[in-house]
Backbone bond lengths (Angstrom), bond angles and torsions (degrees), N, CA, C in turn:
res aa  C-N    CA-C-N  psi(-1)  N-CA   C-N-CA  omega(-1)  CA-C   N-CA-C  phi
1 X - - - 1.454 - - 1.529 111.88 -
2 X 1.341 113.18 -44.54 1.393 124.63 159.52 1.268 133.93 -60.94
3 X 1.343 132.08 -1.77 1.494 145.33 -152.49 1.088 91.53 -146.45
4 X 1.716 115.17 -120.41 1.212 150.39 -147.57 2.232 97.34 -68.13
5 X 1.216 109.02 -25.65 1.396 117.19 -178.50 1.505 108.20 -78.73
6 X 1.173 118.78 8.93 1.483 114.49 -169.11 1.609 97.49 -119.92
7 X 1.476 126.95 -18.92 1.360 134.64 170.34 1.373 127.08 -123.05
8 X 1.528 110.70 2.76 1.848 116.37 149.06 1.004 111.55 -151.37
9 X 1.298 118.88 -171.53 1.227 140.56 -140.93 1.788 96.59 -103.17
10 X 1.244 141.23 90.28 1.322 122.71 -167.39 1.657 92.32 -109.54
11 X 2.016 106.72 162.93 0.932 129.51 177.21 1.984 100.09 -122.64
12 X 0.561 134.53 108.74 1.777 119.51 161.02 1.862 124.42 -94.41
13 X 1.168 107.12 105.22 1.591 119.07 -167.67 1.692 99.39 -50.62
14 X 0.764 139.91 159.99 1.534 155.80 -171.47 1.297 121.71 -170.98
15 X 1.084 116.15 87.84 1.767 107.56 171.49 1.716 107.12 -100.59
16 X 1.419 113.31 133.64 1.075 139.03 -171.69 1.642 110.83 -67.72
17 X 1.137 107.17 -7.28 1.962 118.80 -167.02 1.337 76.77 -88.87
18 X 1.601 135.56 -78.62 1.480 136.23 175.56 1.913 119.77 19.97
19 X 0.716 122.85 134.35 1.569 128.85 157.84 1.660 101.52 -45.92
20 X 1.467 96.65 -63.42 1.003 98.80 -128.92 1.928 107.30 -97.78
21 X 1.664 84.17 1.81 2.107 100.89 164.45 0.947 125.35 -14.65
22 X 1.453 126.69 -80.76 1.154 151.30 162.77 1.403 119.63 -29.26
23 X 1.555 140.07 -41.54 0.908 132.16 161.70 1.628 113.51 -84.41
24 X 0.919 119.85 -2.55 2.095 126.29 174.07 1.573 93.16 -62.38
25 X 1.707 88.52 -61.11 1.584 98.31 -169.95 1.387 127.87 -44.08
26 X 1.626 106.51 -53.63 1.462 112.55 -179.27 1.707 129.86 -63.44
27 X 2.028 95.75 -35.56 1.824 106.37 156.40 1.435 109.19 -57.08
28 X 0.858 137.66 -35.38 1.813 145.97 -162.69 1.694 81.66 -82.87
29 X 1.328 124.58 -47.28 2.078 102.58 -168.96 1.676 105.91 -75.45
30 X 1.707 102.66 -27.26 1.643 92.47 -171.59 1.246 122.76 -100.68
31 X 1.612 109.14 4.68 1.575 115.35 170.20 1.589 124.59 -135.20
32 X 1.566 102.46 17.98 1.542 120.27 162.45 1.352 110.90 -146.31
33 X 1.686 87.55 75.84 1.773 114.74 164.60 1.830 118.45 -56.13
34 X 1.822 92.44 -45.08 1.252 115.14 177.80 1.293 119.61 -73.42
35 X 1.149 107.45 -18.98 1.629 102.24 -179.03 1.355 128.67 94.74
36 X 1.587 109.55 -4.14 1.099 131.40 -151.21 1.874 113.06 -67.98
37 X 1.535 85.15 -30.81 1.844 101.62 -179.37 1.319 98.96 -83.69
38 X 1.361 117.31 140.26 1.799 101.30 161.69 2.031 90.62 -111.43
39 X 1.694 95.35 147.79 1.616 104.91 169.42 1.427 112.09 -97.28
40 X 1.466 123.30 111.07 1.122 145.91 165.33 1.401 112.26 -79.17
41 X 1.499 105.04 101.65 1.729 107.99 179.78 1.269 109.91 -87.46
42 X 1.346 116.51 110.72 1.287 138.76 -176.62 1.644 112.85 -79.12
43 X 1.759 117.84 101.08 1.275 131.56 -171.97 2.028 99.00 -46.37
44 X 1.752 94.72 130.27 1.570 86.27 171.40 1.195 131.30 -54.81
45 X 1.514 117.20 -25.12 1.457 119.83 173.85 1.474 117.98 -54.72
46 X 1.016 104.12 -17.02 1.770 110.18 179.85 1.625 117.44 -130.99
47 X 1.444 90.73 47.30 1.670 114.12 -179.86 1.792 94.46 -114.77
48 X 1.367 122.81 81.59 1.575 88.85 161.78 1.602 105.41 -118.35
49 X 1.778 117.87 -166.50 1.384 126.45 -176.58 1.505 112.11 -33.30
50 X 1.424 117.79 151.54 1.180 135.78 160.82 1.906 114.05 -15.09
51 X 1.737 104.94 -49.64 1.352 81.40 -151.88 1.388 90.43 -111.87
52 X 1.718 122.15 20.51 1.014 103.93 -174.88 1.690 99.00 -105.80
53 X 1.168 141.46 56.92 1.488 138.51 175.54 1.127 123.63 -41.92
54 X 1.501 139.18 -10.43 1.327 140.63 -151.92 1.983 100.69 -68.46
55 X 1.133 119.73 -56.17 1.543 121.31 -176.37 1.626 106.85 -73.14
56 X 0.791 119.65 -0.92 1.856 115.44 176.53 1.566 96.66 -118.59
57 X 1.637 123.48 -13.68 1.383 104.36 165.51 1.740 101.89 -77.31
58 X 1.103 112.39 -18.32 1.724 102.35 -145.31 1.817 80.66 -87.88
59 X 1.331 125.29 -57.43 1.542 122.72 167.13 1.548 103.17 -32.58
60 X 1.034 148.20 -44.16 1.328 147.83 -166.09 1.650 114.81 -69.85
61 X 1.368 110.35 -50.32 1.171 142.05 -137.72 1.261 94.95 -112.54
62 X 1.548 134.45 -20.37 1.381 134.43 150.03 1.421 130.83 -60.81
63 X 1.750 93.31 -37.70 1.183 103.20 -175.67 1.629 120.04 -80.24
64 X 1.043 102.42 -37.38 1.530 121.48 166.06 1.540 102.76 -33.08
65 X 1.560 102.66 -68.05 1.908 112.54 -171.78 1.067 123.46 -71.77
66 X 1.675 119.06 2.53 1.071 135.15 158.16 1.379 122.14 -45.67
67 X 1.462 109.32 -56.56 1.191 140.58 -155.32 1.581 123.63 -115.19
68 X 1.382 84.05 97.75 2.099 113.50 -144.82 2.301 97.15 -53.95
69 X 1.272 96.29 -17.08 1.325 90.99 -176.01 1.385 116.33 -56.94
70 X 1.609 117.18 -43.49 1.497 157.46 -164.29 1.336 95.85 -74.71
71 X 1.569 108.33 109.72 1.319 142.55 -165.35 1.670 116.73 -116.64
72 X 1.645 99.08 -49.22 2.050 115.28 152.12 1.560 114.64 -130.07
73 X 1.387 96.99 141.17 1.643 106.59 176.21 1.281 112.84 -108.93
74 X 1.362 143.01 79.98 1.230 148.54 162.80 1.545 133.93 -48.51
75 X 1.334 111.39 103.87 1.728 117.62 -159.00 1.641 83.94 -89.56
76 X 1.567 110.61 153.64 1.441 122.13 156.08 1.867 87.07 -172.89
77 X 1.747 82.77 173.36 1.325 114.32 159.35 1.473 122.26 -69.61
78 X 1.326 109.60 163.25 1.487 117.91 -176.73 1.610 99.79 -75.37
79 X 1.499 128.01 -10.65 1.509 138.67 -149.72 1.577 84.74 -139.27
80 X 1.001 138.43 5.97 1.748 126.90 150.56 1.384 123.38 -75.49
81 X 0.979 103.91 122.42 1.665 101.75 166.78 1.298 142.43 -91.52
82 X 0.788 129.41 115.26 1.831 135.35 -140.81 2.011 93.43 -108.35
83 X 1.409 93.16 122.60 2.062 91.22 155.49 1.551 83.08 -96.04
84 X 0.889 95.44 147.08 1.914 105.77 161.80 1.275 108.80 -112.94
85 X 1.506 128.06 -23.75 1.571 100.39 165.95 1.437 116.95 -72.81
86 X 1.297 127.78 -25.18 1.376 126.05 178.67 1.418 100.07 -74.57
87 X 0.883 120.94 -54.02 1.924 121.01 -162.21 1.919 80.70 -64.43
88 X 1.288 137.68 -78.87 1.668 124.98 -163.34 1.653 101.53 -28.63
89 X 1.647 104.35 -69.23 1.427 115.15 -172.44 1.478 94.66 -30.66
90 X 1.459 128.96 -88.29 0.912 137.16 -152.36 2.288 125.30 -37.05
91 X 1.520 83.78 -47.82 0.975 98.45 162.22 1.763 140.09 -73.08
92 X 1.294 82.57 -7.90 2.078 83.40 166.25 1.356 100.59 -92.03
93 X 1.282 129.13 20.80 1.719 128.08 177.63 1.552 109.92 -94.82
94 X 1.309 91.88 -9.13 1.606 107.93 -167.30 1.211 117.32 -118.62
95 X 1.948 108.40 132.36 1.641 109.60 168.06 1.579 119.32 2.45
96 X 1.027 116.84 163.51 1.481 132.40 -178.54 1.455 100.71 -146.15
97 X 1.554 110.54 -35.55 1.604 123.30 -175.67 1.173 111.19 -93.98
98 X 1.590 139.41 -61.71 1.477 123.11 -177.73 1.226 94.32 -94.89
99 X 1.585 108.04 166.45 1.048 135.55 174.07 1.056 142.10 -55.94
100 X 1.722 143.79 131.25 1.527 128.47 -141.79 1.456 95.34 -168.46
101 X 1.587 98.71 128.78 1.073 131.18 167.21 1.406 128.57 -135.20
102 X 2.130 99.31 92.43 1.121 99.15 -166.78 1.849 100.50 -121.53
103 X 1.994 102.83 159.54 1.116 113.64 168.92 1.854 94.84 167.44
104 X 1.978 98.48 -149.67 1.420 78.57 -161.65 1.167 103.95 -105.72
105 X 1.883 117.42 125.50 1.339 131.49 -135.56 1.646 82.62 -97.70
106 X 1.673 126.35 161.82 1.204 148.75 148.39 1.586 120.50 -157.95
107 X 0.944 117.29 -175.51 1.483 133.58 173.44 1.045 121.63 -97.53
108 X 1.639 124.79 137.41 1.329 133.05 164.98 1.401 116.56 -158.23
109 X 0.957 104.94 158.57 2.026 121.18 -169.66 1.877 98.57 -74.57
110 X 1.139 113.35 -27.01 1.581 90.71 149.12 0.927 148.43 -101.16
111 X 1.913 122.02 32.87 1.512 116.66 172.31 1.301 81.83 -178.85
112 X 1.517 124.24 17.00 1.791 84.75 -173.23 1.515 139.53 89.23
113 X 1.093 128.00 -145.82 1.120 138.18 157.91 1.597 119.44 -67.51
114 X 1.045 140.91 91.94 1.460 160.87 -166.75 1.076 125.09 -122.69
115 X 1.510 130.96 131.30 1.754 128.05 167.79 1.875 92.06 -96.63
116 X 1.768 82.89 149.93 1.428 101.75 -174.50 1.884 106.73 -77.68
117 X 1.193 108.05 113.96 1.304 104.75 153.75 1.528 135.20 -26.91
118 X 1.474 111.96 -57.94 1.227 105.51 164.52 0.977 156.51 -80.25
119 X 2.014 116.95 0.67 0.869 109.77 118.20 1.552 151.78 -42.85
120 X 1.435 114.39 -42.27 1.552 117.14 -172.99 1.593 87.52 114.50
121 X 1.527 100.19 132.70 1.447 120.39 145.77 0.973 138.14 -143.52
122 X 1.587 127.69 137.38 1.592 120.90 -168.61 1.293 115.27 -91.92
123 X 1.595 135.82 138.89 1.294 140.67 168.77 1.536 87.88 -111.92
124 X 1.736 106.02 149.15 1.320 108.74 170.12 1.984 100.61 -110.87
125 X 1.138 112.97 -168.08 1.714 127.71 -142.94 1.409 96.17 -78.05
126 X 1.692 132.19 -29.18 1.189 116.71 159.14 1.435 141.94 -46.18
127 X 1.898 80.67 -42.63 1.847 103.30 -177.90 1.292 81.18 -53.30
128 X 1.203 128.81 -86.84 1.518 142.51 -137.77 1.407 98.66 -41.46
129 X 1.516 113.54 -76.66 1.354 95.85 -174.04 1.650 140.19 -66.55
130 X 1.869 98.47 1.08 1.481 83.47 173.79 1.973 105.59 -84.41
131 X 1.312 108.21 -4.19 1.439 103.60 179.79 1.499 113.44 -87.11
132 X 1.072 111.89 -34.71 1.897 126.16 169.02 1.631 105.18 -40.73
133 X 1.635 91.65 -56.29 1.518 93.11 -172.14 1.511 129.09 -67.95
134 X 1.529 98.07 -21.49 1.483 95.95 172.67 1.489 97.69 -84.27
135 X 0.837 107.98 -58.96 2.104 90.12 -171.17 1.228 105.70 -41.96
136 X 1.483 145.54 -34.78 1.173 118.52 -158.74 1.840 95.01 -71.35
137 X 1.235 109.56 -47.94 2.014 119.43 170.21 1.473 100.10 -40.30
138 X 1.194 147.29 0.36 1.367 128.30 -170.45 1.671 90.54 -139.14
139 X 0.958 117.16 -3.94 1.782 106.10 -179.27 1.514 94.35 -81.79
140 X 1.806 111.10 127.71 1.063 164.84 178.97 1.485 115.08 66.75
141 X 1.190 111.05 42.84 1.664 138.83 178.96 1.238 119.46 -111.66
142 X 1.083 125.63 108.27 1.871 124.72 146.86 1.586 132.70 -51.64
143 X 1.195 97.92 6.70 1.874 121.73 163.19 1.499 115.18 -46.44
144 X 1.126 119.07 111.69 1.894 111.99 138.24 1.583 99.63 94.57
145 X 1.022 124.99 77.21 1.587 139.08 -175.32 1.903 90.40 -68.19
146 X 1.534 141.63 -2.19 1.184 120.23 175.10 1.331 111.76 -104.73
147 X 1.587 113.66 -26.15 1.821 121.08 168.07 1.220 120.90 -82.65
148 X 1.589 107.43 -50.40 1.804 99.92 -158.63 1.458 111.87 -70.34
149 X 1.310 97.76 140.25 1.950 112.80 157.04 1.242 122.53 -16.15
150 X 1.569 97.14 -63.19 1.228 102.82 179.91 1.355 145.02 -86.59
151 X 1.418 104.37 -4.73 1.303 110.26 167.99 2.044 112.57 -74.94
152 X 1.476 105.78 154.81 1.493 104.48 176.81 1.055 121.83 -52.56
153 X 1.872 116.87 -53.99 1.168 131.38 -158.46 1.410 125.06 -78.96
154 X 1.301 113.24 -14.79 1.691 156.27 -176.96 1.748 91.47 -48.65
155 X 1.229 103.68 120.68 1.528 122.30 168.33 1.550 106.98 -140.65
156 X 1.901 101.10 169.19 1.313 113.60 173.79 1.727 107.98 -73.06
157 X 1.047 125.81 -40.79 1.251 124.78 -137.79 1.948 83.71 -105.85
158 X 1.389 143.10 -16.03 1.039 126.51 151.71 1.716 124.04 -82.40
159 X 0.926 115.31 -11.14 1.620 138.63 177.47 1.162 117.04 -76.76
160 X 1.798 117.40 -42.58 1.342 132.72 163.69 1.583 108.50 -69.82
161 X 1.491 106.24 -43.71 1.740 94.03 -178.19 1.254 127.72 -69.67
162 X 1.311 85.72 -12.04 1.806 102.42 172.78 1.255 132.52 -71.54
163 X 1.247 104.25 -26.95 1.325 121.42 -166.94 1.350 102.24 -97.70
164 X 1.293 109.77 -72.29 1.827 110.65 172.71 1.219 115.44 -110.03
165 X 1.195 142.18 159.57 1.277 145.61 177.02 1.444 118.16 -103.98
166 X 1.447 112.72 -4.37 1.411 121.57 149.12 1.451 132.97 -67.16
167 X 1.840 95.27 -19.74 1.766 112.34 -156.14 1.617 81.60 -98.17
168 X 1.400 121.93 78.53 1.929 117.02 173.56 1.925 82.60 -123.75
169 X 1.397 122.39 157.63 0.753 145.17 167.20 2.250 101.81 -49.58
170 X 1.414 107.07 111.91 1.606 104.02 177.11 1.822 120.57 -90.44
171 X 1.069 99.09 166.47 1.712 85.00 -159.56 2.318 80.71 -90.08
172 X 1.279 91.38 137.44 1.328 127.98 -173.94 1.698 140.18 -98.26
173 X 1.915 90.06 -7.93 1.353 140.55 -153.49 1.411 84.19 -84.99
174 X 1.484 124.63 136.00 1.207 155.42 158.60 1.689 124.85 -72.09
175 X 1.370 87.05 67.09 2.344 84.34 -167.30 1.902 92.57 47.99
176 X 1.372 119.33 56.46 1.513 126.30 162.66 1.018 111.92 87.30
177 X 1.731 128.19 -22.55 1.741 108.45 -175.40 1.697 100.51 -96.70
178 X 1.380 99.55 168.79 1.604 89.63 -174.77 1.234 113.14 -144.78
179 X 1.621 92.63 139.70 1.702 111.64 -152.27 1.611 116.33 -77.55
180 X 1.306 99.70 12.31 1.871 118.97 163.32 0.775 118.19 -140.27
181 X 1.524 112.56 127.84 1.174 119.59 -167.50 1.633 121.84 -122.38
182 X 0.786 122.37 -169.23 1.601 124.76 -176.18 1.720 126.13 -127.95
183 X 1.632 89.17 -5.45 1.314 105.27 -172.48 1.521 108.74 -137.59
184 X 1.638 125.50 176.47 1.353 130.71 157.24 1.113 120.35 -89.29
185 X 1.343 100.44 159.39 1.912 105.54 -172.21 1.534 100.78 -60.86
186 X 1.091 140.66 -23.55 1.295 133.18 -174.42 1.962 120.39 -55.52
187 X 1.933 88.61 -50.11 1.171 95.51 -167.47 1.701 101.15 -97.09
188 X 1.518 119.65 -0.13 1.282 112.80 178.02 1.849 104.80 -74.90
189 X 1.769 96.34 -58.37 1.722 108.79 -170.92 1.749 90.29 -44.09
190 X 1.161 148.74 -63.83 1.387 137.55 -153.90 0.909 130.04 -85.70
191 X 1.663 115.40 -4.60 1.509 140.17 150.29 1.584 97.56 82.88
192 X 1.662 112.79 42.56 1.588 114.75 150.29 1.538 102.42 -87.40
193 X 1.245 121.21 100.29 1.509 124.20 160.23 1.553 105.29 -126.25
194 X 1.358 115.76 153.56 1.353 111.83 -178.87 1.533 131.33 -70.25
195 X 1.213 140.86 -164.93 1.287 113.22 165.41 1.413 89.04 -119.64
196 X 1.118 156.36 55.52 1.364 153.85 126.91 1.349 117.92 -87.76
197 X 1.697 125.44 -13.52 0.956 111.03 162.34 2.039 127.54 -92.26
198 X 1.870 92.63 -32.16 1.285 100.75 126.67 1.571 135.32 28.64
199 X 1.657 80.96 -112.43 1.381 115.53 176.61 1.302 124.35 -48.74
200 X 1.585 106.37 -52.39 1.554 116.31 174.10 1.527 107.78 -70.12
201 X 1.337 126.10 2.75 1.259 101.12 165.59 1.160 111.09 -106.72
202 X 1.234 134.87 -41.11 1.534 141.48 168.61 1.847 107.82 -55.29
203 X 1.599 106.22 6.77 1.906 95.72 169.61 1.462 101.55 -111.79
204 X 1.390 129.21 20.71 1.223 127.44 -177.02 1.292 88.89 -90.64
205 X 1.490 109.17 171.51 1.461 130.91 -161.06 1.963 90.79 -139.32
206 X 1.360 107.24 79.05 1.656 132.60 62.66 1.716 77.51 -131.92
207 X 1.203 134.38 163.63 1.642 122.43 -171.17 1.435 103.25 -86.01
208 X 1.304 115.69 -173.06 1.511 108.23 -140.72 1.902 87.59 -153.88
209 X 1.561 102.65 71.57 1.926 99.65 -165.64 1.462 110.39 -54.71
210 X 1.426 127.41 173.04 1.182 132.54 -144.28 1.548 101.17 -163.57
211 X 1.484 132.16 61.99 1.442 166.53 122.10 2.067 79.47 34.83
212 X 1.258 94.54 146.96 1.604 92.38 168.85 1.393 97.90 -147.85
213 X 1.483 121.82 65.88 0.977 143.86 161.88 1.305 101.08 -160.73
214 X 1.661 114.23 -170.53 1.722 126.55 -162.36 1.113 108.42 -100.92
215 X 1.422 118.90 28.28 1.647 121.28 163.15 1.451 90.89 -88.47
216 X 1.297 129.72 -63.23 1.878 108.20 -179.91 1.053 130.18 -32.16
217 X 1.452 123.68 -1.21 1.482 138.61 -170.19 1.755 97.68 -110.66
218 X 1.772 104.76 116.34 1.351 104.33 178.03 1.901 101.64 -108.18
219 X 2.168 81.26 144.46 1.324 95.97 -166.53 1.863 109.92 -62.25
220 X 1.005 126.56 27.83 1.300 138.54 -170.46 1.769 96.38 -148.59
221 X 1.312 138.59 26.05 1.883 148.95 152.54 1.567 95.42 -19.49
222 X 1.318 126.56 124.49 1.037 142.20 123.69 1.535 143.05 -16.80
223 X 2.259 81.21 -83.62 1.229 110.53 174.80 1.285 125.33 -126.69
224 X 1.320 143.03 176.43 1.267 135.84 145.16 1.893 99.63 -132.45
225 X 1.189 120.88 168.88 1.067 137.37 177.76 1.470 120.57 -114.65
226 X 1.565 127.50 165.18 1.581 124.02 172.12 1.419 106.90 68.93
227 X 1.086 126.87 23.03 1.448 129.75 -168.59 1.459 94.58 -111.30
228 X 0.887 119.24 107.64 1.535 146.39 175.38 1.343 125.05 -89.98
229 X 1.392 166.31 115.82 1.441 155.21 -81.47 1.416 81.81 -105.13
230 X 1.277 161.63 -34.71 1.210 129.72 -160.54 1.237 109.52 -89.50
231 X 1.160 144.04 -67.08 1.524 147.49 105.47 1.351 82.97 43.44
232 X 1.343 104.04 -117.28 1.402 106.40 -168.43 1.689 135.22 -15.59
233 X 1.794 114.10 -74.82 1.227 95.68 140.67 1.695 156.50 49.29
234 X 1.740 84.45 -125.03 1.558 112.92 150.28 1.752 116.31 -54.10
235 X 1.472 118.42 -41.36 1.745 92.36 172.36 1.583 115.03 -79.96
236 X 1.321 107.80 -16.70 1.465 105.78 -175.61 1.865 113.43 -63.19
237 X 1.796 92.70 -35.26 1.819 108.20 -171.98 1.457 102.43 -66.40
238 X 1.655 128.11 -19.86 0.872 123.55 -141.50 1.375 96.72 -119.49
239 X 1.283 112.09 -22.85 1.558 111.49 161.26 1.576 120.12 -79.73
240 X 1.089 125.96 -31.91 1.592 145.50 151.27 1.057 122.87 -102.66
241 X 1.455 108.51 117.37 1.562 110.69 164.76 1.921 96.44 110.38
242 X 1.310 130.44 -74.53 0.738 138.84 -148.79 1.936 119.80 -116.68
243 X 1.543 107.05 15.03 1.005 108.69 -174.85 2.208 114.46 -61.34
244 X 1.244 92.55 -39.80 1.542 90.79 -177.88 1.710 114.65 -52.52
245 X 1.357 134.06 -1.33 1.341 143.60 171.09 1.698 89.51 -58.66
246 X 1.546 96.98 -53.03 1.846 104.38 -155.21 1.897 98.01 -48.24
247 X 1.326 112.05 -30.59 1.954 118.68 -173.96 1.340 104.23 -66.64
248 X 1.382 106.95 -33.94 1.983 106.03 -161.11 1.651 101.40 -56.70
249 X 1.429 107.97 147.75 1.359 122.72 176.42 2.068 102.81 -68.53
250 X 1.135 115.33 -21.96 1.696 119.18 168.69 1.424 100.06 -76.60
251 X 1.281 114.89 -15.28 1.775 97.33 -152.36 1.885 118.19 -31.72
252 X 1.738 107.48 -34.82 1.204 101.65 -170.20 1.520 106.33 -86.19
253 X 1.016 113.06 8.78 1.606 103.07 -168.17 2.109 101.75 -103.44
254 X 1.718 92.17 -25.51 1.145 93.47 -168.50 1.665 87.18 -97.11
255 X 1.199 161.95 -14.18 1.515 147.59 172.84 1.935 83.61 -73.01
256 X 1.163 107.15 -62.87 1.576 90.28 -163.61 1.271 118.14 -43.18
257 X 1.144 143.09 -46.72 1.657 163.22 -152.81 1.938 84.65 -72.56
258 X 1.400 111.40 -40.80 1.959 114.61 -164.86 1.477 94.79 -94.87
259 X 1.252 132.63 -35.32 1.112 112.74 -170.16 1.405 123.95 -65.24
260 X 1.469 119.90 153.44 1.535 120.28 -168.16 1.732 101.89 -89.18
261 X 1.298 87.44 148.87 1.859 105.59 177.18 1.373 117.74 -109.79
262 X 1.330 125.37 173.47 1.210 116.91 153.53 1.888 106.20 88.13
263 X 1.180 111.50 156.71 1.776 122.95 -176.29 2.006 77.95 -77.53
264 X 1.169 129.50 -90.28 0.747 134.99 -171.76 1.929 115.90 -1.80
265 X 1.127 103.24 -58.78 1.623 101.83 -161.42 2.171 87.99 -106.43
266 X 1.554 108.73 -8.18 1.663 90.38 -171.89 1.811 102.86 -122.87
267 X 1.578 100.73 6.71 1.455 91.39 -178.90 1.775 107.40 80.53
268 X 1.248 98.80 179.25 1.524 110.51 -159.76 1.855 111.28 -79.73
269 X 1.785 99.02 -27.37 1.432 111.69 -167.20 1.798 121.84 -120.77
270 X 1.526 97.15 -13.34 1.291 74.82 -176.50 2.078 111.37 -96.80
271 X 0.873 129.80 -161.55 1.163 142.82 -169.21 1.463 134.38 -101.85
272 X 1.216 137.11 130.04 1.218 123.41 -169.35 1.966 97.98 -90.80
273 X 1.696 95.09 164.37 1.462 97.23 171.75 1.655 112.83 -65.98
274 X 1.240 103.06 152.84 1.564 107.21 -160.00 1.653 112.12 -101.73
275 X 1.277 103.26 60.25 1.651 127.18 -178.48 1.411 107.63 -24.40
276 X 1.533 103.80 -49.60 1.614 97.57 -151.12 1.959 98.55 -120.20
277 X 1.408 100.53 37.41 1.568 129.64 171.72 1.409 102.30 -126.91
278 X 1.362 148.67 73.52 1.233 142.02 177.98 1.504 105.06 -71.27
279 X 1.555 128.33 -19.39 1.721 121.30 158.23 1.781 108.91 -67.67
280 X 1.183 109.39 -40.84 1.201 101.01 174.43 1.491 140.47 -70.23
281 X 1.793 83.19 -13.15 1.755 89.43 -173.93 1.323 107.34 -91.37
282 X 2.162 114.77 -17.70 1.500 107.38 176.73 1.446 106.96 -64.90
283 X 1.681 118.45 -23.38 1.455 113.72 -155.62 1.506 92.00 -71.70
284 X 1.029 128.65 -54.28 1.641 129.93 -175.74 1.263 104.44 -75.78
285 X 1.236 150.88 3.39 1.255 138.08 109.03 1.355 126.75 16.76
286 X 1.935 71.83 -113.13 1.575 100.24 172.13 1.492 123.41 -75.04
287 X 1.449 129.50 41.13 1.109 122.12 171.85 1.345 99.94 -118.65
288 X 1.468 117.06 -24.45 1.576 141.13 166.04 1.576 104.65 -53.64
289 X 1.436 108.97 -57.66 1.737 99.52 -172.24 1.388 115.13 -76.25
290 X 1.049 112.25 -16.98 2.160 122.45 169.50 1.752 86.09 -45.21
């Protein structure tokens, strides 16, 4: 509400069945004064596990096409980090007329060719409605294990290929670095990335390498991932308002001293600044001043 709510249009899904509802709700009264977030109470029936999103995208993704203004619908995590002038920019490069499903594309044994959720990916108003339209054809049907809601196996990115053969995930890649990411600049600049993500890029067909340093990071980033409200924050202050810190000859001494530590303030995955790595702290540096 504080960040990313001040330069788009955000929705945040909330289902009230959740643990953890009740506290969404109360951050949503003390940090969207403005109004800027809207809370979308997400029916429990279309609450399932973490990685299964498919029925809370399609609740999402209805509602979106509802609403004739809504031109792109941008999926992420509550822990993604969005530039929105780069992601808008980016997106007037793209169709308006066929259908598009873009972000950061890889491979996997359940769909294929896929953009990662946690990065964030944008479909624009075609996508949407050619996917609207098939669900509404599949509401109260056991039809089509690659569209419906309700089936397990049911994804965006087989649902889209289904439909059009234009609607495949497009490469998004910046002359090779890529402007969604899956990770934070912390753990990208020092080249802790996993090898499962890796992997899924080197199984694409032609493969799609994956830099383990902060050249994979394009000077036009989207997204970053694992960015957790404090984190977050601090890159938002630092893209507005406060970029000339990034020039100071301290710059690394004074981001390290601000940056957040600990599971507590950085979450389970992303990385603290690397204090007592002064090669590591130029690399995240200079991936900061790009």
């Amino acid at each position: 509400a504080d960040t990313l709510g001040r330069r788009a249009r955000v929705a945040a899904l909330i289902c009230d069945a959740h643990e953890d509802a009740a506290l969404s709700l109360a951050a949503l009264r003390t940090h969207n004064a403005s109004g800027a977030v809207e809370a979308w109470r997400l029916p429990a029936a279309d609450h399932e596990a973490r990685f299964k999103q498919y029925k809370a995208l399609a609740y999402a993704f209805r509602r979106a096409e509802a609403d004739p203004s809504v031109r792109w619908a941008v999926w992420a995590n509550d822990h993604t980090f969005l530039v929105a002038e780069n992601l808008a920019c980016y997106l007037k490069t793209l169709s308006t007329t066929a259908p598009v499903y873009a972000g950061m594309r890889m491979w996997g044994p359940c769909c294929g060719l896929f953009n990662s959720g946690a990065a964030g990916f944008a479909v624009n108003r075609p996508a949407l409605q050619l996917l609207t339209s098939r669900w509404r054809e599949l509401a109260g049907t056991d039809d089509d294990e690659k569209c419906n809601p309700e089936k397990p196996k049911a994804h965006i990115a087989t649902c889209l290929a289904r439909l059009d053969r234009r609607a495949v995930p497009v490469d998004t890649r910046d002359h090779g670095a890529e402007r969604f990411l899956t990770y934070g600049p912390v753990r990208l600049a020092t080249g802790a990335v996993d090898n499962w993500l890796v992997k899924k890029k080197e199984n694409m067909v032609p493969p799609e390498p994956f830099a383990r340093d902060g050249s994979v990071v394009s000077s036009h980033v989207v997204s970053f991932h694992y960015v957790a409200a404090p984190e977050h924050r601090l890159l938002h202050s630092l893209l507005h308002g406060e970029r000339p810190l990034l020039a100071r000859d301290d710059a690394a001494e004074a981001l390290g001293a601000r940056w957040p530590e600990g599971r507590e303030q950085l979450g389970g995955y992303a990385h603290p600044w690397p204090r007592k790595r002064p090669d590591n702290s130029a690399k995240v540096l200079a991936l900061l001043r790009r």
